[in-house]
C-alpha positions as CSV (number, residue, x, y, z in Angstrom):
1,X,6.8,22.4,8.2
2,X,7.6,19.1,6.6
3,X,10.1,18.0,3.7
4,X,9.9,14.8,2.2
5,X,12.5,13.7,-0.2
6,X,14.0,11.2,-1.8
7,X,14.5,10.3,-5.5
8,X,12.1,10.0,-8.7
9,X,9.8,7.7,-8.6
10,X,10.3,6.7,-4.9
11,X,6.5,7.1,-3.5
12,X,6.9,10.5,-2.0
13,X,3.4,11.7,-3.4
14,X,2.0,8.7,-2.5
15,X,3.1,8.7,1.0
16,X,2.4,12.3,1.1
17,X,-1.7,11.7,0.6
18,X,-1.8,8.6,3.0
19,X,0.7,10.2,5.9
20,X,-1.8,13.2,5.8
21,X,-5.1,11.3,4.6
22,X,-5.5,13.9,2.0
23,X,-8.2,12.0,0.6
24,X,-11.2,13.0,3.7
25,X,-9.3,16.5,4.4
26,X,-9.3,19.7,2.5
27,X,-6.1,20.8,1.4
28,X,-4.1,22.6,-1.3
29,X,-1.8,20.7,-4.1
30,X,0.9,22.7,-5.8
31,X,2.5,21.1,-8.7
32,X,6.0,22.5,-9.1
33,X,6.2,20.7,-12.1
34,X,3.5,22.3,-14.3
35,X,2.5,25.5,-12.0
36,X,3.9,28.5,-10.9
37,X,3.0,28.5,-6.6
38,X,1.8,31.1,-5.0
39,X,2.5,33.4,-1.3
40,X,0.7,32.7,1.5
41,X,-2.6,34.7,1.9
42,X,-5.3,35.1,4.7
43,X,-7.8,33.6,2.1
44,X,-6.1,30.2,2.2
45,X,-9.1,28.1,4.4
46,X,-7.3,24.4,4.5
47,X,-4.9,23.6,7.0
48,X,-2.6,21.4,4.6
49,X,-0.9,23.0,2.0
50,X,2.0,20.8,0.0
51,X,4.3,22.2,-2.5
52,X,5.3,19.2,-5.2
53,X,8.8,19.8,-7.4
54,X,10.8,21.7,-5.4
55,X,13.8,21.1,-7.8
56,X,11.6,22.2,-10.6
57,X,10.4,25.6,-9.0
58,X,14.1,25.8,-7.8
59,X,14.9,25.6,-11.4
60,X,12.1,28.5,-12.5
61,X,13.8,31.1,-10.0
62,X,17.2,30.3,-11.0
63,X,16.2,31.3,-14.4
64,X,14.4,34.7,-12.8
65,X,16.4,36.0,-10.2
66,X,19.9,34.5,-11.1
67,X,21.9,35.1,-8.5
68,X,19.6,36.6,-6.0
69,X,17.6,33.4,-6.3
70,X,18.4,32.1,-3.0
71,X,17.9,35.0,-1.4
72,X,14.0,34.4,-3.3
73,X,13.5,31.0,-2.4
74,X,14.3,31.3,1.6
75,X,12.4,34.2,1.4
76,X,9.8,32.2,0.2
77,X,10.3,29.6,3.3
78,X,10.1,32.1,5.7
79,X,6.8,33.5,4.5
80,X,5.3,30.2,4.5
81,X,6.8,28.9,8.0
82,X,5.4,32.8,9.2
83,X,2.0,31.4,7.8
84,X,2.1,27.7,9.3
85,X,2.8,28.9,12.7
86,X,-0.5,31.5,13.0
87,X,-2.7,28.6,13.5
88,X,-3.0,24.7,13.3
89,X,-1.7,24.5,9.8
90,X,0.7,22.1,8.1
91,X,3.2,23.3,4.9
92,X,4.6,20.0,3.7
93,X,6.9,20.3,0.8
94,X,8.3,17.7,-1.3
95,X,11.3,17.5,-3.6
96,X,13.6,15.1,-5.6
97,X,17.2,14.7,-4.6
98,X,19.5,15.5,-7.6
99,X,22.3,15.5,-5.7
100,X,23.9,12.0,-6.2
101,X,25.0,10.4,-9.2
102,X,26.7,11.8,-12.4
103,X,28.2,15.9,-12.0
104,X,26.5,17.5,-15.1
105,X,28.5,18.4,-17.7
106,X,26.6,21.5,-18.2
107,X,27.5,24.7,-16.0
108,X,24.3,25.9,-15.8
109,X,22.9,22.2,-14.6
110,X,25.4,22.2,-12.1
111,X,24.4,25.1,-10.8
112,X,21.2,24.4,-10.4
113,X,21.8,21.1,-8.6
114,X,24.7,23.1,-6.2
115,X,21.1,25.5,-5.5
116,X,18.9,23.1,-4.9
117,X,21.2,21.3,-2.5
118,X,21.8,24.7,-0.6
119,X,18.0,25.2,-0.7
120,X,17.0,21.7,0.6
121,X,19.4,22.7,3.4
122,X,18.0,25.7,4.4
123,X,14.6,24.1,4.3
124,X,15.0,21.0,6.3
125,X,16.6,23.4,9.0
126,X,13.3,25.4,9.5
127,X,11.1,22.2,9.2
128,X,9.9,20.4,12.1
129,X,10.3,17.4,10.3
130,X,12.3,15.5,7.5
131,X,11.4,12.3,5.6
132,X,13.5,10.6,3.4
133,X,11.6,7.8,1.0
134,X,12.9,5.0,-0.6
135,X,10.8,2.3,-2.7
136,X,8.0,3.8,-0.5
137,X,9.4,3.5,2.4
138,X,9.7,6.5,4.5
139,X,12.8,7.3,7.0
140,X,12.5,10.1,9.8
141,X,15.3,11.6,9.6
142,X,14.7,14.7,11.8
């Protein structure tokens, strides 16, 4: 698997598509930010499957599960690290950091940023790779 993050606006999606040439391949785009994503399945046919707005989706099983959400979302890892590794397939997931700047002043913000911090930990230890980007520019970082 593969995380890329960084924050807003930094070219993540962008370097995303070129990194993978998503443009001649067949692949699967999940939108965290407008969709709800799915499990893996043994109908899934492309090899490339990215996850956009991991904060967001972070945010949707906070609100769900409460305080079994962790448990949700690296259970949610696992099945689709389990998926990448039975064949030549690639999960690449991408996610704002949130972490630096102002402490919200709201509980349930901070929270949420403490979570997605935990969870971008967990899921940059099971990824083969991590990318951090930065006015485009991307930085191995493992």
């Amino acid at each position: 698997m593969h995380f890329v993050s960084g924050g807003a606006f930094q070219g993540k999606r962008k370097w995303v598509k070129a990194h993978y040439s998503l443009a001649n391949k067949p692949h699967i785009w999940c939108n965290g930010y407008e969709e709800e994503w799915f499990l893996p399945n043994d109908h899934i046919m492309e090899q490339i499957v990215v996850f956009e707005g991991a904060e967001q989706w972070i945010r949707r099983m906070l609100n769900e599960h409460g305080q079994e959400s962790m448990k949700q979302i690296v259970s949610y890892f696992t099945a689709w690290k389990t998926w990448e590794m039975g064949g030549e397939r690639t999960v690449v997931w991408i996610g704002c950091e949130i972490g630096q700047g102002l402490v919200p002043l709201d509980e349930k913000e901070r929270i949420w940023r403490d979570i997605v911090g935990w969870s971008y930990q967990r899921l940059a230890a099971m990824c083969d790779r991590v990318d951090r980007l930065w006015c485009g520019i991307a930085e191995r970082i493992k």
